[in-house]
C-alpha positions as CSV (number, residue, x, y, z in Angstrom):
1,X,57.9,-24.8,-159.5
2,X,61.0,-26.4,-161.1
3,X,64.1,-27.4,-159.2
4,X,67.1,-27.2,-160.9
5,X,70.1,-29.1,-159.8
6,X,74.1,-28.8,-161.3
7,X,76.6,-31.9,-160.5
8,X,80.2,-32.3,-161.1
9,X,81.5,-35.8,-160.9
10,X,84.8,-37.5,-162.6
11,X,84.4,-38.1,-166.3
12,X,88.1,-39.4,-167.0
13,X,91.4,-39.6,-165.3
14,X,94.6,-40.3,-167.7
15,X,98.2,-40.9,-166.2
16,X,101.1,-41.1,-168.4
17,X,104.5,-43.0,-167.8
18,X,107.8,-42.4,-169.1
19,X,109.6,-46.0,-170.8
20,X,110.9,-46.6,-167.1
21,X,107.6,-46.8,-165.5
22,X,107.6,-43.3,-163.8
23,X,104.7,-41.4,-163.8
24,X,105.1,-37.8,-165.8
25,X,101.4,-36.4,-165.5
26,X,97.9,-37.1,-164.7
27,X,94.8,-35.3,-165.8
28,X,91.5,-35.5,-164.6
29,X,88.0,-34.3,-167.0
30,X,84.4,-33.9,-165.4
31,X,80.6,-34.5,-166.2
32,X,79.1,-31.4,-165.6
33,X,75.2,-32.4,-165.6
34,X,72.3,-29.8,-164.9
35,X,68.9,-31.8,-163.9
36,X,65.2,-30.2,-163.8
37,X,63.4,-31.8,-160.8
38,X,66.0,-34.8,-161.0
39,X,65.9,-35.7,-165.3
40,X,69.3,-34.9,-166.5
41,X,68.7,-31.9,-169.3
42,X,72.0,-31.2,-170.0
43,X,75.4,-32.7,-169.6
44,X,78.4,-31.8,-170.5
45,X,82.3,-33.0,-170.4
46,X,84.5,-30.6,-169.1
47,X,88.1,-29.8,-170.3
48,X,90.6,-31.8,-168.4
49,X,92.6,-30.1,-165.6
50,X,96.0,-31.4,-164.0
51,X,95.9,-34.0,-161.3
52,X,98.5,-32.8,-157.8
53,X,101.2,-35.6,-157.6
54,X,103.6,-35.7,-155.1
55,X,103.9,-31.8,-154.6
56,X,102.6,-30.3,-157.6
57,X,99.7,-28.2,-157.8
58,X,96.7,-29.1,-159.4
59,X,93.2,-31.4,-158.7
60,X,93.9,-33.1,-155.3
61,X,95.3,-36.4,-156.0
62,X,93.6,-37.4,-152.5
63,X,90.2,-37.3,-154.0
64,X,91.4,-40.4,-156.7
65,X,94.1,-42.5,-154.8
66,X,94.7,-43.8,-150.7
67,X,97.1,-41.4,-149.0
68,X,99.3,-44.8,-148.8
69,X,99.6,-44.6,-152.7
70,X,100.2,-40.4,-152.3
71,X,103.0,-41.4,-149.7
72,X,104.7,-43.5,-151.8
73,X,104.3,-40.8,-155.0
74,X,106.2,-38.7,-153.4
75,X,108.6,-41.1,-152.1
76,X,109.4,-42.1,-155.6
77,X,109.6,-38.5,-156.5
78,X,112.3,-38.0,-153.4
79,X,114.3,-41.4,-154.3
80,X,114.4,-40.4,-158.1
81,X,115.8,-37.2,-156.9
82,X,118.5,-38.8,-155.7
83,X,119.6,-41.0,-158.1
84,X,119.9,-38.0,-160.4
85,X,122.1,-36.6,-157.8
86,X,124.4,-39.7,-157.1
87,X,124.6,-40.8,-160.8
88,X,126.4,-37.3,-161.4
89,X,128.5,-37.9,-158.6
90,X,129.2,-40.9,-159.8
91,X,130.1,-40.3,-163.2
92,X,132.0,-37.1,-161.6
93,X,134.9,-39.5,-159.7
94,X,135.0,-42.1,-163.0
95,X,136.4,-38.9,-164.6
96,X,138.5,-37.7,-161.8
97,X,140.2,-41.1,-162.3
């Protein structure tokens, strides 16, 4: 009797950057490959699927990078934040000058 086996294992993982070097998304795409007593019959690329960074929802980030890089991901995320925040601040008191 046969065995048939399915895997799923990382195809492709894209990140785009923004022209200041931030990162604005990541995707992720998979091999899905069905064997018959071990010979691959069939494989197939899945469609690609949104990678979690920082907080966001989507494939676990953890599975790709070191939680050191996921730490600092989301410490970028935190410290762009506030730069948003005290660049309106800023520009606020220039025009209360």
């Amino acid at each position: 009797m046969s065995v048939f086996t399915e895997n799923r294992t990382p195809y492709e993982f894209l990140i785009r950057w923004d022209n200041n070097g931030v990162i604005q998304g990541a995707h992720i795409a998979f091999l899905d490959t069905v064997l018959k007593d071990g010979e691959i019959i069939n494989q197939t690329q899945t469609s690609v699927e949104s990678v979690a960074i920082a907080e966001q929802v989507g494939f676990p980030l953890a599975d790709v990078l070191s939680q050191l890089q996921i730490d600092a991901l989301k410490q970028v995320d935190v410290l762009n934040a506030e730069i948003v925040v005290l660049k309106a601040e800023n520009e606020s008191l220039k025009n209360s000058d």
